[in-house]
Every structure is written in structure tokens, then in C-alpha cells.
Backbone as XML, in Angstrom:
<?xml version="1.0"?>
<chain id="A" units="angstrom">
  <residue number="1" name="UNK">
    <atom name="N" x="141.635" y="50.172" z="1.115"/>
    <atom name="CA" x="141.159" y="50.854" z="2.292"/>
    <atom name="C" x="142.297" y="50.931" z="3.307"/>
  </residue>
  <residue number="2" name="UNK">
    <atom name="N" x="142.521" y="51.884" z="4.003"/>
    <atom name="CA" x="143.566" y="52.390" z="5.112"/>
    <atom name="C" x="142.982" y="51.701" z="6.269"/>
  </residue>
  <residue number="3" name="UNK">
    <atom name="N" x="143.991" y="50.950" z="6.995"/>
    <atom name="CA" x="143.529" y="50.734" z="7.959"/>
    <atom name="C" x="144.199" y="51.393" z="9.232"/>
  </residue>
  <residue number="4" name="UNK">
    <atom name="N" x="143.286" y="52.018" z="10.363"/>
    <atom name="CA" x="143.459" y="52.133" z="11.410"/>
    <atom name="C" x="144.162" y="51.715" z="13.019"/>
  </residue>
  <residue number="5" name="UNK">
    <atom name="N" x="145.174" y="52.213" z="13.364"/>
    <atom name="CA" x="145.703" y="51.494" z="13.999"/>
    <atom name="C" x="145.489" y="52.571" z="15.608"/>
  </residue>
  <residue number="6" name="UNK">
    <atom name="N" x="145.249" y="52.599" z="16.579"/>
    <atom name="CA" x="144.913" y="52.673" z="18.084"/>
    <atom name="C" x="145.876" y="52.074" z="18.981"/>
  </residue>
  <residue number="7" name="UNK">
    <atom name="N" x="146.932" y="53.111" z="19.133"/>
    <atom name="CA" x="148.490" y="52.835" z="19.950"/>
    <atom name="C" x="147.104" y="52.219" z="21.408"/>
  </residue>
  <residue number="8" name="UNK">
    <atom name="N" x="148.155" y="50.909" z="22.148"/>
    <atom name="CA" x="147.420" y="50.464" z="23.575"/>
    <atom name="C" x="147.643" y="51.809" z="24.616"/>
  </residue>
  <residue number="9" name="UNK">
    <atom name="N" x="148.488" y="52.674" z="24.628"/>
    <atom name="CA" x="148.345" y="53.640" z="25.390"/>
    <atom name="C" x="147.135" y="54.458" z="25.561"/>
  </residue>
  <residue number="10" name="UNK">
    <atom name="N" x="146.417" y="54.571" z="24.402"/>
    <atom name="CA" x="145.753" y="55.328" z="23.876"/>
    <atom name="C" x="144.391" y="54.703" z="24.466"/>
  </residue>
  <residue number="11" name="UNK">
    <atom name="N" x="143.990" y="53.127" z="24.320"/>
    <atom name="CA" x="142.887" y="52.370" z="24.552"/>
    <atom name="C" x="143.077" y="52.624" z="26.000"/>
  </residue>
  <residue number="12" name="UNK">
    <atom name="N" x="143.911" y="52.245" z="26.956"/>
    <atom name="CA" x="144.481" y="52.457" z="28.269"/>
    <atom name="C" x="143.958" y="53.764" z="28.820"/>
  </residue>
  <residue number="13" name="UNK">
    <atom name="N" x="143.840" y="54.600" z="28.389"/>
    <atom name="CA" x="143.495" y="55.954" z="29.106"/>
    <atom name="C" x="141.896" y="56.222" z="28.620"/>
  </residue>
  <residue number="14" name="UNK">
    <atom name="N" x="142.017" y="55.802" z="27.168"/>
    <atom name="CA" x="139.869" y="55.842" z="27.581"/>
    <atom name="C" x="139.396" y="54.975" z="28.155"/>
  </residue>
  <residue number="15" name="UNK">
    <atom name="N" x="139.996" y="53.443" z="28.475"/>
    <atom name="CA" x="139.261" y="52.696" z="29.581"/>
    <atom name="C" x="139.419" y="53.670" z="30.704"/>
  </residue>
  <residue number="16" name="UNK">
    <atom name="N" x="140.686" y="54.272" z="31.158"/>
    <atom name="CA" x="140.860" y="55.043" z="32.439"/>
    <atom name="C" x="139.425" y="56.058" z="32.424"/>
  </residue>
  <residue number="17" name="UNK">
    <atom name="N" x="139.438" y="56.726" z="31.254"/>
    <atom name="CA" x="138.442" y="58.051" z="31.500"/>
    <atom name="C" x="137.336" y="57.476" z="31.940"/>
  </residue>
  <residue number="18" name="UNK">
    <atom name="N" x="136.646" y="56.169" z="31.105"/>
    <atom name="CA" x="135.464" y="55.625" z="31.256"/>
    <atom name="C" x="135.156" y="55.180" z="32.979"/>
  </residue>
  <residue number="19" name="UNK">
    <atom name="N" x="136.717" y="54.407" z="32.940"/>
    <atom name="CA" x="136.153" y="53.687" z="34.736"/>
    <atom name="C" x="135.586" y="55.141" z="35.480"/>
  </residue>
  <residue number="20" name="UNK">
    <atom name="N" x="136.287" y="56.395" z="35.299"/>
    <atom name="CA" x="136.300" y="57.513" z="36.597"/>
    <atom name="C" x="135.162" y="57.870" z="35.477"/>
  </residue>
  <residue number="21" name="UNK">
    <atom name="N" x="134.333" y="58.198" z="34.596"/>
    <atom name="CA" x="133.382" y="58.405" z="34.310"/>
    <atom name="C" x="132.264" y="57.393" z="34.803"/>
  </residue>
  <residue number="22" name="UNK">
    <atom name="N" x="132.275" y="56.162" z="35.101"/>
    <atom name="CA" x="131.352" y="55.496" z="36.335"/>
    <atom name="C" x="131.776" y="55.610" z="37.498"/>
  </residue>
  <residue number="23" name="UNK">
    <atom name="N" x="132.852" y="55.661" z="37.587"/>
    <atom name="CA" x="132.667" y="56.192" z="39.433"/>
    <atom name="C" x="132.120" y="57.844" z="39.658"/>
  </residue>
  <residue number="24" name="UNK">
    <atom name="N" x="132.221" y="58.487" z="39.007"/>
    <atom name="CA" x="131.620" y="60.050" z="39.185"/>
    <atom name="C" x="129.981" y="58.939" z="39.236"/>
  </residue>
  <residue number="25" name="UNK">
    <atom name="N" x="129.497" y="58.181" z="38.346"/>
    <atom name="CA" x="128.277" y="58.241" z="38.473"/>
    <atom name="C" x="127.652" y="57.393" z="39.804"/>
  </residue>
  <residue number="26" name="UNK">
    <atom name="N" x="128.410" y="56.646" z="39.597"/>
    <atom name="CA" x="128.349" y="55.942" z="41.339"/>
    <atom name="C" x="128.022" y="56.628" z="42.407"/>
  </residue>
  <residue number="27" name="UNK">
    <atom name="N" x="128.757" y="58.044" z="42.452"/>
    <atom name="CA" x="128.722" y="59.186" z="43.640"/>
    <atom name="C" x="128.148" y="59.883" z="43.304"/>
  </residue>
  <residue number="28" name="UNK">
    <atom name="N" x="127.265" y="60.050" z="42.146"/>
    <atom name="CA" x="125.730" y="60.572" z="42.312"/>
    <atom name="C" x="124.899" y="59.790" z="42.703"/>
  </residue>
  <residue number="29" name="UNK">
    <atom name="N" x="124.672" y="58.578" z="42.084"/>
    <atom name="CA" x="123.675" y="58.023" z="42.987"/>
    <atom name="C" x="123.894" y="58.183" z="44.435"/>
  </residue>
  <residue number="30" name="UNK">
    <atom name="N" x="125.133" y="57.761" z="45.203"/>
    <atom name="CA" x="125.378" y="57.295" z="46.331"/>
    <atom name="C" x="124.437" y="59.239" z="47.218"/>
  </residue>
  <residue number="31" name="UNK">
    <atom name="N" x="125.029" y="60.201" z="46.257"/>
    <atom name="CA" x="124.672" y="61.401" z="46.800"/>
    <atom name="C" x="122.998" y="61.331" z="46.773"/>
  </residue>
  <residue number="32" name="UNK">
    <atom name="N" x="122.458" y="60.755" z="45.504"/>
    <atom name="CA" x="121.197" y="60.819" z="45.700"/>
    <atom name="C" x="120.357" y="60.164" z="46.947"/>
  </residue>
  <residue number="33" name="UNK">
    <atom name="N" x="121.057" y="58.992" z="47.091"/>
    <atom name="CA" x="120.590" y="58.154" z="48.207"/>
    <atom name="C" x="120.490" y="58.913" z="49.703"/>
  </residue>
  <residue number="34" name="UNK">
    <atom name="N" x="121.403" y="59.402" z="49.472"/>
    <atom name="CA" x="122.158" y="60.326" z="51.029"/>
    <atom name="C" x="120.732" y="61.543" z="50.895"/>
  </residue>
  <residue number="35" name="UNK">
    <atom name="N" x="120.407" y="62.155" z="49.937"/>
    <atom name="CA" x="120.278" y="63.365" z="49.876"/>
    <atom name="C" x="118.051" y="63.305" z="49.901"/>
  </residue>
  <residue number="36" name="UNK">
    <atom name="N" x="117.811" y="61.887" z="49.306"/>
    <atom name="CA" x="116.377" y="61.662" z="49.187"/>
    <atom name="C" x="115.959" y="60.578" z="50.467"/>
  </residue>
  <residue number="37" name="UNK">
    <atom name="N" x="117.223" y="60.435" z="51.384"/>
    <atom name="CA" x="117.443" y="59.714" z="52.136"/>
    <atom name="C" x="115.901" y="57.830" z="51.642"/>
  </residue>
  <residue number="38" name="UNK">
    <atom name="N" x="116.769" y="57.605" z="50.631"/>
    <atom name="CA" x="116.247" y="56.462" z="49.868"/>
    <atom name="C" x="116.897" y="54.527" z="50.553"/>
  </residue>
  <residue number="39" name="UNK">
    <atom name="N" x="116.289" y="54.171" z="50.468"/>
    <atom name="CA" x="117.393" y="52.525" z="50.632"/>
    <atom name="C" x="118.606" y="52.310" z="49.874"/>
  </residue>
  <residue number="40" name="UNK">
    <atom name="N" x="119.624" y="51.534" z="50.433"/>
    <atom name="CA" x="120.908" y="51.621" z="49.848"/>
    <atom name="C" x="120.789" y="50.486" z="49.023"/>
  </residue>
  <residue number="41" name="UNK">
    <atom name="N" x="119.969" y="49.497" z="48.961"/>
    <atom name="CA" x="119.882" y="48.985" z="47.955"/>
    <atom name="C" x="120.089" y="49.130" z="46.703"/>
  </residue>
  <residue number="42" name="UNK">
    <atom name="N" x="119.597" y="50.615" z="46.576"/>
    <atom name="CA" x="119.317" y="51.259" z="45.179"/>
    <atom name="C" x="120.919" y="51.115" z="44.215"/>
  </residue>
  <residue number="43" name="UNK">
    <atom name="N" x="122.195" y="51.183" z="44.982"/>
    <atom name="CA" x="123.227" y="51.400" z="44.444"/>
    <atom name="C" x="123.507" y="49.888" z="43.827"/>
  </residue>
  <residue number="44" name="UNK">
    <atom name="N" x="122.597" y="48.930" z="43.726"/>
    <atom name="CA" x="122.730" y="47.173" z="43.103"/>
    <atom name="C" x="121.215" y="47.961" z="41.995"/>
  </residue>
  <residue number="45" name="UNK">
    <atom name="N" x="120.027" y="47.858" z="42.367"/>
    <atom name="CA" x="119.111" y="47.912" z="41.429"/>
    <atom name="C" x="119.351" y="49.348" z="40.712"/>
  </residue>
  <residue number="46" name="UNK">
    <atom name="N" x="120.134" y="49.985" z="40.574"/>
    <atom name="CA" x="120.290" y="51.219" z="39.863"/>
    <atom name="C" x="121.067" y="51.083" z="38.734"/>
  </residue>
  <residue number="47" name="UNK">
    <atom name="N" x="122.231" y="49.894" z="39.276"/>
    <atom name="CA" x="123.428" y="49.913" z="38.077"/>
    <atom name="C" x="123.129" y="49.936" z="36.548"/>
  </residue>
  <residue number="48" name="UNK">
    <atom name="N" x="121.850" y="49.389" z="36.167"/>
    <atom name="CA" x="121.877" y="50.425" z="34.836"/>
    <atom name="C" x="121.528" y="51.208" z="34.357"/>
  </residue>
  <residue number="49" name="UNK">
    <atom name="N" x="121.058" y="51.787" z="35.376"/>
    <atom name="CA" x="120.785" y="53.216" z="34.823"/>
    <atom name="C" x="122.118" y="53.800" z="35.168"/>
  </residue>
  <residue number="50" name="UNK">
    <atom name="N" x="122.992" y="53.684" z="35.905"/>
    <atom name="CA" x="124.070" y="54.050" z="36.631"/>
    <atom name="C" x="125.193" y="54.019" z="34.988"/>
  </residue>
  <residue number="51" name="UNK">
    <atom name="N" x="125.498" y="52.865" z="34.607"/>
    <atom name="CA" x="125.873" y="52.542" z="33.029"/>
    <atom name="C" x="125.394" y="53.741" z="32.101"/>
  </residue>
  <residue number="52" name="UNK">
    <atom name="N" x="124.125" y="53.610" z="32.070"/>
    <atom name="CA" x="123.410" y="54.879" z="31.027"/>
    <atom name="C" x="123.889" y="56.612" z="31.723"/>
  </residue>
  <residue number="53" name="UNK">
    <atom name="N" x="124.209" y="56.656" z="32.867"/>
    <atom name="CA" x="124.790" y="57.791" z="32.986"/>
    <atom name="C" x="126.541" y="58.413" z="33.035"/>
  </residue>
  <residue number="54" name="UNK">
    <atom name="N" x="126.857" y="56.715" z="32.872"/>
    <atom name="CA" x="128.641" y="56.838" z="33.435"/>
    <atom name="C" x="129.227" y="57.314" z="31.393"/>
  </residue>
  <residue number="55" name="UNK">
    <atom name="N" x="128.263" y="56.742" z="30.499"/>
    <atom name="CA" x="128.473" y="56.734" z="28.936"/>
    <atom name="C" x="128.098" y="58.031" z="28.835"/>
  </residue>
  <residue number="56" name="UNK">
    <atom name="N" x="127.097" y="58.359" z="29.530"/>
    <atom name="CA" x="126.570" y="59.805" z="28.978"/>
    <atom name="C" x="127.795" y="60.907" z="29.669"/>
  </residue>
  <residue number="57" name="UNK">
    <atom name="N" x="128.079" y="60.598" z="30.750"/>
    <atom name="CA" x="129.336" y="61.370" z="31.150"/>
    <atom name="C" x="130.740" y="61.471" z="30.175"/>
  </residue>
  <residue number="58" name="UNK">
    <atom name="N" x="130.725" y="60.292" z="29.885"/>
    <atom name="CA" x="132.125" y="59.772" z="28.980"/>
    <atom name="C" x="131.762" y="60.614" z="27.362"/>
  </residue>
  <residue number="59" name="UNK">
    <atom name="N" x="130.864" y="60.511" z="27.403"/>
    <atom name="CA" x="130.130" y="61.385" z="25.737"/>
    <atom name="C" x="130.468" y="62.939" z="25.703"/>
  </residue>
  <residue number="60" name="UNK">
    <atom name="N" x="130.183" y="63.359" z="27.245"/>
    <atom name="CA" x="130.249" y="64.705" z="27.633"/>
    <atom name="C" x="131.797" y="65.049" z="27.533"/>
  </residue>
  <residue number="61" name="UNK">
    <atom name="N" x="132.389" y="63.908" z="27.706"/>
    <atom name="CA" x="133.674" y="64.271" z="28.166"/>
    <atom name="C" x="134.611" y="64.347" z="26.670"/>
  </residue>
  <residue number="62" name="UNK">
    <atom name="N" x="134.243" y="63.412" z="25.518"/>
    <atom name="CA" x="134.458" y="63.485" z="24.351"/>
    <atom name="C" x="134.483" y="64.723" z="23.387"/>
  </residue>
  <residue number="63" name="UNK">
    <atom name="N" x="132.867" y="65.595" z="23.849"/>
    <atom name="CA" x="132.568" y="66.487" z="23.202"/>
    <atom name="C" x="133.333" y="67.727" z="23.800"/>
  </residue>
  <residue number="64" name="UNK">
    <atom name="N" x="133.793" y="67.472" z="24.957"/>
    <atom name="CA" x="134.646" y="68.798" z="25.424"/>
    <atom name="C" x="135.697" y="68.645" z="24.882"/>
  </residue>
  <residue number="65" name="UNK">
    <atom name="N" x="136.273" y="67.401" z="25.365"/>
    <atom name="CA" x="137.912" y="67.148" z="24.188"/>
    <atom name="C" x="138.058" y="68.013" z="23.241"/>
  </residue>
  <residue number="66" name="UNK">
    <atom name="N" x="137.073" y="67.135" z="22.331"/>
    <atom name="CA" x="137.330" y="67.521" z="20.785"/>
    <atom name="C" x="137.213" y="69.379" z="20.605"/>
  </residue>
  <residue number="67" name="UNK">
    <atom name="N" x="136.480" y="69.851" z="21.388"/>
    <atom name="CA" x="135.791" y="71.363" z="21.629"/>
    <atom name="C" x="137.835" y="71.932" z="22.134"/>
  </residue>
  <residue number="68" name="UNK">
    <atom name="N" x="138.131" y="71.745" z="23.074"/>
    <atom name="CA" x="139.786" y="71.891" z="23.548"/>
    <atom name="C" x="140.366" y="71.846" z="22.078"/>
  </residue>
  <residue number="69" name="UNK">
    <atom name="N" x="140.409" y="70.528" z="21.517"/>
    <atom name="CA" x="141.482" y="70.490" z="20.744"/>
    <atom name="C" x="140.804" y="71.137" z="19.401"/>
  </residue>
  <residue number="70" name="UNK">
    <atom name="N" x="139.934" y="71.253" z="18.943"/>
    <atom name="CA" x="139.936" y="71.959" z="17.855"/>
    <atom name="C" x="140.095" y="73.495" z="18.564"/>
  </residue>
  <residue number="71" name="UNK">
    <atom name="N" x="140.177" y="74.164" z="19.562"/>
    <atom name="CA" x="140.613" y="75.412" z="19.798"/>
    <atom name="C" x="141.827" y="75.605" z="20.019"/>
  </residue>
  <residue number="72" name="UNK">
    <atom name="N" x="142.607" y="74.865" z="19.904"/>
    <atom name="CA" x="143.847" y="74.904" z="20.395"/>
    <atom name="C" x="144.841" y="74.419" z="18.768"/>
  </residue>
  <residue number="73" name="UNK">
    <atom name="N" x="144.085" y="73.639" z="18.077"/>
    <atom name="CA" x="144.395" y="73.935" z="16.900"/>
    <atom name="C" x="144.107" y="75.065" z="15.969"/>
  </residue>
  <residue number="74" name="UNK">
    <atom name="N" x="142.989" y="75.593" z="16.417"/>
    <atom name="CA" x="143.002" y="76.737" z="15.602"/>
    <atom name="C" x="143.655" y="78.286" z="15.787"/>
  </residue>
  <residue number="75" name="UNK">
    <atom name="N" x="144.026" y="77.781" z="17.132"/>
    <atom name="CA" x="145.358" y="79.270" z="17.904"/>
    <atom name="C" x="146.700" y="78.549" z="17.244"/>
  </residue>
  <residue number="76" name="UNK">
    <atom name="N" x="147.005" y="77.536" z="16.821"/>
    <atom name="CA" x="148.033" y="77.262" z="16.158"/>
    <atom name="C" x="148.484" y="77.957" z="15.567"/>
  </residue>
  <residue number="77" name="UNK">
    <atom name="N" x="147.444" y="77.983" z="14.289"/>
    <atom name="CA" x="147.853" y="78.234" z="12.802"/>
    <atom name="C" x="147.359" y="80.004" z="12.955"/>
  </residue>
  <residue number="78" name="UNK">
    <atom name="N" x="146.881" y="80.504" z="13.565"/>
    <atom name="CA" x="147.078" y="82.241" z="13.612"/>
    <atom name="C" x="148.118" y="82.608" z="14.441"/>
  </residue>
</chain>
């Protein structure tokens, strides 16, 4: 079996994407709070749902990647 190897540069920048994929979600809640004018509490009792949306961002952000780079490979080779 081949094993897989993941340069640290590489781990380094999807922790990066992930942290700014929870802070985008942070500043929705924080917007929701502002906007349903709710208790600020919510930004402590929210955090996991806050988690369940910062992954779902990071997922979003995967599926565009891969969507980029397979188009950009396929203007390659024509």
C-alpha cells in the first residue's frame, strides 16, 4: 500500500482556511444577534452550532476548490 504524505505547509493553510471559516461564522451569529436584537450571551451558548456552521463553510469551501481546479485543469489540456 502507498502511503500518503501531506507537506506541513499544506496542513498550515487548511488549519488557516478552517480558523477564517469560524470566524466568518462567528460574524454571523454576532450579525444575527445585532439584527434579531437577541442577548449576547448567545455568542457562548451558540458555539456549537457555531462549529456545525464554521465545517459546513469549510465543506463549501472544498467543493468550490476542487470545482476551480478541475476547471482549470481541464483548460489545460485543450
Amino acid at each position: 500500500m502507498k502511503d500518503i504524505v501531506i507537506k506541513g505547509n499544506r496542513i498550515k493553510a487548511e488549519l488557516l482556511m478552517l480558523l477564517y471559516c469560524y470566524i466568518a461564522a462567528n460574524l454571523v451569529n454576532v450579525y444575527a444577534i445585532i439584527k434579531y436584537e437577541t442577548s449576547w450571551i448567545e455568542i457562548f451558548t451558540w458555539q456549537r452550532f457555531i462549529l456545525f456552521i464554521a465545517v459546513l463553510f469549510y465543506v463549501v469551501t472544498i467543493v468550490v476548490r476542487l470545482i476551480v481546479f478541475g476547471f482549470r485543469k481541464g483548460m489545460r489540456k485543450t
